[in-house]
Structures are given as structure tokens and as C-alpha cells.
N, C-alpha and C positions, 0 to 999 in steps of 0.2 A: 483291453488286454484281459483275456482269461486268466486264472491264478494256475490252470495246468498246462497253458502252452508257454513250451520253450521255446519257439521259434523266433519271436519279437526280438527285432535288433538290440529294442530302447527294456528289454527285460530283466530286472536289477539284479536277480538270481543269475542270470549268465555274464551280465557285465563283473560280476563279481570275481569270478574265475577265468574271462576270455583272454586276461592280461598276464593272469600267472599259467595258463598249460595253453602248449599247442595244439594237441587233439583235440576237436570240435566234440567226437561226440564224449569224452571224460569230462570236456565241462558242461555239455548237458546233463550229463550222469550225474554231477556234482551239485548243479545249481535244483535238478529234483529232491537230490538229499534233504538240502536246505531248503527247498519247496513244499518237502513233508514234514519234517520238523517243524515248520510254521501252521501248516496247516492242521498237524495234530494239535499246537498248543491251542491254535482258534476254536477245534473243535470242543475242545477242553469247557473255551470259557465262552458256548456258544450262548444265544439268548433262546434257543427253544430248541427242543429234538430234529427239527427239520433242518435248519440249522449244521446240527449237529452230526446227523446223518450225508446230509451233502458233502461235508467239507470232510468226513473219514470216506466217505466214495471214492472223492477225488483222490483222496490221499492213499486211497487202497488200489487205485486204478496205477498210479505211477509206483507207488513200489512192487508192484505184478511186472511194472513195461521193463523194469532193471532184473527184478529179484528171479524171474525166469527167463531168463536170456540162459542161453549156452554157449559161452564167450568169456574172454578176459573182462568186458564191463558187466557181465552180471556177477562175476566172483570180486568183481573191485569193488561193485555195490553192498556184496554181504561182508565182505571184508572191512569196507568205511563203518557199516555199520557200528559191526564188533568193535572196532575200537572207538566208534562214539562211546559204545556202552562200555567199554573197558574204563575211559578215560572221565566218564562219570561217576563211574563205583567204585575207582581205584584210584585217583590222579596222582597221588606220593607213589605207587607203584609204576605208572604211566609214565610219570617224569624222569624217574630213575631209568626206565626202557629209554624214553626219548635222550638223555644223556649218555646214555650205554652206547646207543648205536651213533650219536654223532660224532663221540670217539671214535670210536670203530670205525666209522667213512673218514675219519679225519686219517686215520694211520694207513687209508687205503682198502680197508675192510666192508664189502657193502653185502649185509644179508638179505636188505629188504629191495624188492623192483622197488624202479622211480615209483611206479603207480600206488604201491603201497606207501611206501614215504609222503607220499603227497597226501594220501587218504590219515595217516599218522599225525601229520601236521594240519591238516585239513578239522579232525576229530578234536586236534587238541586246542584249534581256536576258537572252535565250536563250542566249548564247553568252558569257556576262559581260561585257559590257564595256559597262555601262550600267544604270539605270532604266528604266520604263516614264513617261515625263512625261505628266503626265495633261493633256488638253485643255486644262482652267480653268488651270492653271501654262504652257500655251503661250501660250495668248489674252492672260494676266497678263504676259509676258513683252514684248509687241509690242505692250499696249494703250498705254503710252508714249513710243514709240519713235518719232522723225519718222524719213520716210527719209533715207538718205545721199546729199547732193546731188552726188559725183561719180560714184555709181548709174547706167549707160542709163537702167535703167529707171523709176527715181526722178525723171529727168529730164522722162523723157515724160507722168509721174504730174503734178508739180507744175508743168509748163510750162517749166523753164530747162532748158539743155542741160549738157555737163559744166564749161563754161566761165563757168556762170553766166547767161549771155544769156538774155533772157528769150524766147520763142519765140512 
């Protein structure tokens, strides 16, 4: 097995993600993520410029195959990115986002697509500081939940304003 084909059934990069999303090609989108990350840190600590040089080829050749596409997977690619990097240089600020918006979906509020959510939690296990929560444990989390009636947007949802008045 080549370290840049996705195609391999048995390739631990896509078994990684072929269980948590159904679109085939986000989880190849995903498991190259994770394909370049490993492969920049190998370059890192290659044993000689040849070495070295190979494995940022390869690694430069797959983030070209996502990073120009003209498509929802080339903007989900630059988008995983940024929040790898966000969620490296900021994680107290990252976590706080990731707590903000799980409320937010909890009370019925969803700013982010699925696809970014996924790339959010994807980022944020990538970098430790978290799980990947799967869909059905997010859905489970908010199927109980009424909203919080001094919420705007709760307000606007159930008719009362934050003062209670009915509208």
C-alpha cells in the first residue's frame, strides 16, 4: 500500500472515518487530511533530504488534489484546515466555540453545515482536546431540551420575548 492511495479497502486513514460519514468522497477528503499531517511530521523527522523531499511531494501533491478543487470538498478542505490551525493556537478559545454552538444545536439553533461540524470535531480530535461526538449522541443531546426562554432567539422560536410577553 502507497502512503497517497486512498483507494485500499484495508487503508487505516479511510477506515478511520468510513464508519462515522456517509459520503465516500469526505472521508477520503478526511483521511488525506490525516494523510498530510502524518506525512509532514515524517518529513520533519526524515533521515536525509531525499527523504525529506519525497514525503513533502507527496504531501504537496494531495493537498493540490483537495485545496483546488472548485466544489463544496475543496472549501471543506480549507475550512478543516483553519480550524486544525485555529484549534492549535487557540484551544481555550476553540472549546468555548465548540460549547457555544453545541448549545446553540441543542436549543435548535445550527449555524454550522453538518460538513463543517464534522471538520470542527474532526480538528478538535486531531489536536487533543476532545472526541469525535457522533451525530446520534448530538441529536440525543438536544432531543430533550426546550429552549432557554431568555434566548433572542428562543423567543422568536416560541412567541415570548425575553421578558416573557407574549408577542
Amino acid at each position: 500500500m502507497s502512503t497517497n492511495n486512498t483507494n485500499d479497502l484495508d487503508d487505516p486513514y479511510i477506515n478511520r472515518y468510513a464508519g462515522r460519514i456517509e459520503d465516500p468522497e469526505e472521508v477520503l477528503m478526511r483521511a488525506d487530511f490525516d494523510r498530510v499531517l502524518d506525512m509532514q511530521g515524517k518529513a520533519l523527522n526524515a533521515r536525509d533530504d531525499a527523504e525529506y523531499w519525497q514525503l513533502s511531494s507527496e504531501s504537496d501533491q494531495l493537498i493540490s488534489r483537495w485545496r483546488d478543487r472548485d466544489d463544496e470538498y475543496g472549501d471543506a478542505w480549507q475550512y478543516l484546515g483553519d480550524a486544525h490551525d485555529d484549534w492549535k493556537a487557540q484551544p481555550e478559545t476553540m472549546t468555548r466555540f465548540h460549547e457555544r454552538i453545541a448549545a446553540d444545536e441543542a436549543e435548535g439553533v445550527y449555524v454550522l453545515t453538518d460538513m463543517q461540524r464534522r471538520s470542527q470535531q474532526h480538528a478538535r480530535e486531531l489536536t487533543g482536546h476532545g472526541e469525535w461526538m457522533q451525530t446520534s449522541e448530538t441529536e440525543q443531546a438536544s432531543a430533550g431540551r426546550e429552549p432557554i426562554p431568555g434566548h433572542a432567539f428562543a423567543g422568536l422560536v416560541n412567541g415570548h420575548d425575553r421578558e416573557g410577553m407574549e408577542r
